[in-house]
ZAGUZA-184764 format. One record per residue (C-alpha): residue in one letter; y, z, x. Coordinates in steps of 0.2 Angstrom, whole numbers, plus 5000, padded with zeros to 4 digits. Layout:
BEGIN
aYZX
...
# end
This chain:
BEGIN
x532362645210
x531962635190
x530162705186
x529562625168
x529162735156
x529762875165
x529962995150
x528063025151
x528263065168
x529363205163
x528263255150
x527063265163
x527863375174
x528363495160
x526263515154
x526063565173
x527263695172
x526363755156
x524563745165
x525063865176
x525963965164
x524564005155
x523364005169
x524564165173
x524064225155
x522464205154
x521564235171
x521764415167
x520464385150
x519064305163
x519464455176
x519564575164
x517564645166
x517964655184
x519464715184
x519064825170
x517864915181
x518764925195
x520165015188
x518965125176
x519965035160
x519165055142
x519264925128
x520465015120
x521865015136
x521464835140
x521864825120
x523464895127
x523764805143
x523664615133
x524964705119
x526164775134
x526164585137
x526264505120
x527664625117
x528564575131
x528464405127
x528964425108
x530664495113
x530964395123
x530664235117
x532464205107
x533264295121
x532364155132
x532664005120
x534564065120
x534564065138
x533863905140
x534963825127
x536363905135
x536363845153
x535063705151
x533363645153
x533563635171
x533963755179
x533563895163
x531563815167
x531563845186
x532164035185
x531064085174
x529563985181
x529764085198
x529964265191
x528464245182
x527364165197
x528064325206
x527364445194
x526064375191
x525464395210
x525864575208
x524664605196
x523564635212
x524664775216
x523864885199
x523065025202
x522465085185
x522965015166
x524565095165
x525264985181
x524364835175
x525264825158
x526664845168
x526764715178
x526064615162
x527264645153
x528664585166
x527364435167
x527764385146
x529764435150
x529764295161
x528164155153
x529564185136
x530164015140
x528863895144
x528563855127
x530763835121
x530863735136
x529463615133
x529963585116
x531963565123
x531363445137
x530363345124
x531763345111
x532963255125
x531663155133
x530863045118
x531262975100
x530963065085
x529362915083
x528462985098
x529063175099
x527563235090
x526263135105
x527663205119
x527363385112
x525263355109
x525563305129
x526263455135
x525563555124
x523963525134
x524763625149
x524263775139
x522563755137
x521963685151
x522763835157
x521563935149
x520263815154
x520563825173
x520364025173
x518664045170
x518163955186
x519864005197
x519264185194
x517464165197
x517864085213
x518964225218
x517964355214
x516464265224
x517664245239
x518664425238
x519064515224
x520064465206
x521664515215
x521664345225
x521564255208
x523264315201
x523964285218
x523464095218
x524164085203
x525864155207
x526064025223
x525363875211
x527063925201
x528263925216
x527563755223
x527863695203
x529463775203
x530163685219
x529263525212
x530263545194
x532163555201
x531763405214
x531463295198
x532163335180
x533563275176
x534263245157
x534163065153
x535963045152
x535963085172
x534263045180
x534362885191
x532662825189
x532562795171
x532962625167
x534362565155
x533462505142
x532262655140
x533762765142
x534562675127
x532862675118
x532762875119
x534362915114
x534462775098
x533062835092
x533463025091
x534163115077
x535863135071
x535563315077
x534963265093
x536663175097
x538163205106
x539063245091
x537863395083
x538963505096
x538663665082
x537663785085
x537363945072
x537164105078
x535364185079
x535764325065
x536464145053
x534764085059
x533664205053
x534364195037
x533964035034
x532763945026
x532363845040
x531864005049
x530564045040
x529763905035
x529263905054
x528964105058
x527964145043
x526664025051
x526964085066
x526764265062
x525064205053
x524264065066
x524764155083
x523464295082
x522164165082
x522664105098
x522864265108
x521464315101
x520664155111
x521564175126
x521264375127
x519464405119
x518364255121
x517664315141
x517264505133
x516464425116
x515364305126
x514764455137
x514664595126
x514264505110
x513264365115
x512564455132
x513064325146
x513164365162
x514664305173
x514164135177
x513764105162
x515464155155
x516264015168
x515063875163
x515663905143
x517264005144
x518263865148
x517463755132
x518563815119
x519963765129
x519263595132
x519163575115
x521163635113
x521663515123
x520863385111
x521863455096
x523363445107
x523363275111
x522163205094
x523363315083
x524963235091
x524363075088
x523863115069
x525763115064
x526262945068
x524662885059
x524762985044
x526562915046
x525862745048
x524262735035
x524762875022
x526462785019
x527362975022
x528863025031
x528663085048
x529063255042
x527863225027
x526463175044
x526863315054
x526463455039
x524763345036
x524163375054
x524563575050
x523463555036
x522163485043
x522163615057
x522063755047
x520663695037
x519663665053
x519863855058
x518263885044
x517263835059
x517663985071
x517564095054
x515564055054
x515264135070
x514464295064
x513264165054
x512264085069
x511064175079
x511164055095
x512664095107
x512763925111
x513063885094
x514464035093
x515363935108
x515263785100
x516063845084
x517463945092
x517663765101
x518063695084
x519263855082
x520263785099
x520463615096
x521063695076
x522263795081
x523163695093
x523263555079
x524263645068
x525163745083
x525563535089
x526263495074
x527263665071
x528263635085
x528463455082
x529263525064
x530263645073
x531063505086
x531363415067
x532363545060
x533463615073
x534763535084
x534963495104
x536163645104
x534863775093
x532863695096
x532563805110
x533363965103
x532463915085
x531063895095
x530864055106
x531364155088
x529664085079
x528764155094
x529564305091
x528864315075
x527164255079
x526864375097
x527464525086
x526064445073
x524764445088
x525364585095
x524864685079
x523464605077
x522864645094
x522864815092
x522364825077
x520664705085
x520464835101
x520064975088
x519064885073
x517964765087
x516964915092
x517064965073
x516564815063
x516164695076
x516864515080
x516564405064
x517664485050
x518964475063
x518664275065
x518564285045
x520264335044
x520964245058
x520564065048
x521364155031
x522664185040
x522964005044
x522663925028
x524064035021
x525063975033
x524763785029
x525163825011
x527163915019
x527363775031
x526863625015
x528163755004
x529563805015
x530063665026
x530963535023
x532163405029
x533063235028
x531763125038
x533363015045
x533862955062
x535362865071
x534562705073
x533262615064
x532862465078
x531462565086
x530362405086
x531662315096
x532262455108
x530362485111
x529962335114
x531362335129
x531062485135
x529162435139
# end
C-alpha cells in the first residue's frame, strides 16, 4: 500500500519522539518545588542537578551524532530512545541531589541524539525546498514537550507524588520506541512511499545529500573548519536562552512572580505554546523570504535567524513590567524567538554538511551550545539569588543578537541542488 505524502508522516513520527524527549527534560523544571523539598535540595544543587545534565548531553552530542551517522538513523534513533525513557523512570529512585544528578545525567548521555537524528531523518526524507518547514515540524516535538510537563506533573503530584511523572514519561518512550522501528525506513527502502514522491525527495536534494557525497571528514578536520563555526559560535551564544526556559521558568514564576502551583500549570506551559509557533512560523519564513525577498534559500534561512534574535528584546523587558501576567507574556515572545532562530540554525547546518557528516556536524554544534548553557547555568544558580532574574534575561537576548551578526558572517555556501524541476516533481508527487 503507497501512503501520499508519506514524508510528513515521517516527519511526524520523528516530532513525537522529540515530545517526549524533552517531556523527559523538562518535567524535572515543573517538579522541581516539589521534589526540591522532598529531598531538602537548595537552589544552588538543583543549579547543579540541571548542569550534571547539560553536561552530559554536551559530550555527548558528537559522540551521539557520530553514532547515528555511523550505523544509521534507524536503528542509532531506537537505542537511544529506550535508554533515555529508562533513566528517565529512575529519576524516581533519587534520594537526595547527588543521585538525582546522576540519574540526570545518564538522562542527557542518552537524549544526546534526539536533536542529530531529527536533523538526519529530515535531511533524507524532504528536498532542500521544504527542509527548513520539515525541521520547523519536528522541531515542535521539543516544546510542546516542555508544554505537556507542567500539567503531566501536576496531575501526578495530585494523584501520588512527582516520582509517578518521570515514570510515565519513561513508558511514553518505550511505546515510541517500538512505534519508531515498526515504521521508519530510508526512502530508498520504505514500501509505502510512492514512486513519484520517492523521485521527488531525492531529485530535489543536494549534491551532498546524494549517493555520490560518500566523504566524510573526521570530527578534529571538522572543527577546524570554517563551517564549524559559523554554526557553534551561535550555538554556544543562543542555547543558554533555551535551557534557561526549559530549567528556570516554574521557580521564576513561583518565587519571582509569587504563584502558587496551579497557577504555574495554567502559565508554565505558555511560553512553550508560543515555541512551538516560532517552530512552525519560522520554518515557514525561509521559503518566503526565499520566494518575496528574491534571496537564496541559504540567504532565507540566515533572515529567519535574524529575525529571531531580534525578537529575544521581548523576554529582556521582563524586569520592566510590574504584572506577572504581563512577565508570562514577554517570556512567551522569548519562546517563540528562540525557536526561530534555533529552526533556521539547524536548517543551515542540514545545508552545509553532507548525508555522511549532518548528524555528527550537528551533535558537535550542541556540544558547543550545552557547554554554553551549562556555563551559563551555573553561573545563573549563583547571581539569581544575587541580582535577580532580569539582567540575566538582559544578557540572554545580547547573547543572541551577536549570534545573528556570527551566523550573517561566518556561513556560507553554494545555494545548488541536483535537480532544478522541483515544480514538476511536485507537482507528481502530490
Amino acid at each position: 500500500m503507497k501512503i501520499k505524502g508519506i514524508r510528513w508522516w515521517m516527519v511526524s513520527l520523528v516530532a513525537a519522539g522529540l515530545i517526549i524527549n524533552y517531556l523527559a527534560r523538562n518535567t524535572l523544571s515543573v517538579a522541581a518545588p516539589s521534589l526540591m523539598k522532598d529531598l531538602n535540595v537548595t537552589t544552588e544543587q538543583y543549579a547543579h542537578v540541571v548542569v550534571a545534565w547539560q553536561l552530559c548531553y554536551a559530550f555527548m552530542q558528537p559522540v551521539a551524532g557520530f553514532i547515528l551517522d555511523t550505523i544509521g538513523t534507524k536503528v542509532g534513533f531506537v537505542v537511544f530512545a529506550v535508554a533515555w525513557s529508562l533513566a528517565c523512570a529512575a529519576a524516581a529512585l533519587s534520594t537526595g541531589w547527588r543521585s538525582l544528578a546522576f540519574f540526570r545525567g545518564l538522562l542527557g548521555v542518552a537524549e544526546a541524539a534526539g536533536i542529530p537524528a531529527g536533523v538526519k531523518a529530515t535531511s533524507e526524507w524532504f528536498p532542500a525546498k521544504e527542509r527548513s518547514v520539515a525541521i520547523g515540524w519536528f522541531n515542535i516535538g521539543s516544546s510542546i514537550g516542555a508544554l505537556l510537563a507542567p500539567p503531566l506533573v501536576v496531575w501526578a503530584l495530585m494523584h501520588g507524588e512527582w516520582q509517578l511523572a518521570f515514570v510515565l514519561v519513561g513508558v511514553a518512550g518505550i511505546v515510541w520506541s517500538v512505534l519508531w522501528m515498526v515504521l521508519y525506513q530510508h526512502p530508498r527502502k520504505q514500501k509505502m512511499l510512492g514512486d513519484a514522491e520517492r523521485d521527488y525527495i531525492l531529485s530535489g536534494q543536494e549534491a551532498i545529500h546524494g549517493d555520490a557525497a560518500g566523504a566524510k571528514r573526521s570530527r578534529f578536520a571538522m572543527l577546524r573548519s570554517r563551517d564549524f563555526w559559523a554554526i557553534g559560535i551561535p550555538r554556544i551564544l543562543s542555547e543558554p536562552a533555551w535551557q534557561t526556559f526549559n530549567a528556570w521558568i516554574p521557580l521564576y514564576m513561583m518565587t519571582e512572580r509569587h504563584m502558587n502551583l496551579k497557577e504555574v500549570a495554567l502559565y508554565a506551559w505558555m511560553p512553550f505554546l508560543a515555541a512551538d509557533i516560532g517552530c512552525v512560523l519560522g520554518g515557514y519564513l525561509s521559503p518566503i523570504f526565499h520566494k518575496y525577498a528574491k534571496v537564496s534559500l541559504f540567504t532565507s534561512r540566515k533572515m529567519v535567524f535574524v529575525v529571531g534574535a531580534l525578537c529575544m528584546v521581548g523576554p529582556a523587558c521582563v524586569g520592566l513590567v510590574a504584572s506577572p501576567y504581563a512577565a508570562v507574556a514577554l517570556l512567551c515572545v522569548g519562546g517563540f524567538a528562540h525557536q526561530t532562530l534555533s529552526g533556521a540554525l539547524y536548517a543551515i547546518t542540514s545545508d552545509m554538511f553532507g548525508k555522511n557528516e549532518v548528524a555528527t556536524a550537528t551533535g558537535m554544534g550542541g556540544m558547543a551550545g550545552y557547554l554554553g548553557a551549562a556555563a551559563f547555568t551555573a553561573l545563573f544558580g549563583v547571581l539569581v539569588t544575587r541580582i535577580g532574574y532580569s539582567p540575566l534575561f538582559v544578557v540572554l537576548a545580547v547573547f543572541d543578537i551577536i549570534a545573528a551578526g556570527v551566523v550573517c558572517l561566518l556561513a556560507r555556501r553554494d545555494d545548488t541542488t541536483t535537480a532544478p524541476n522541483w515544480a514538476a516533481a511536485g507537482a507528481a508527487a502530490k
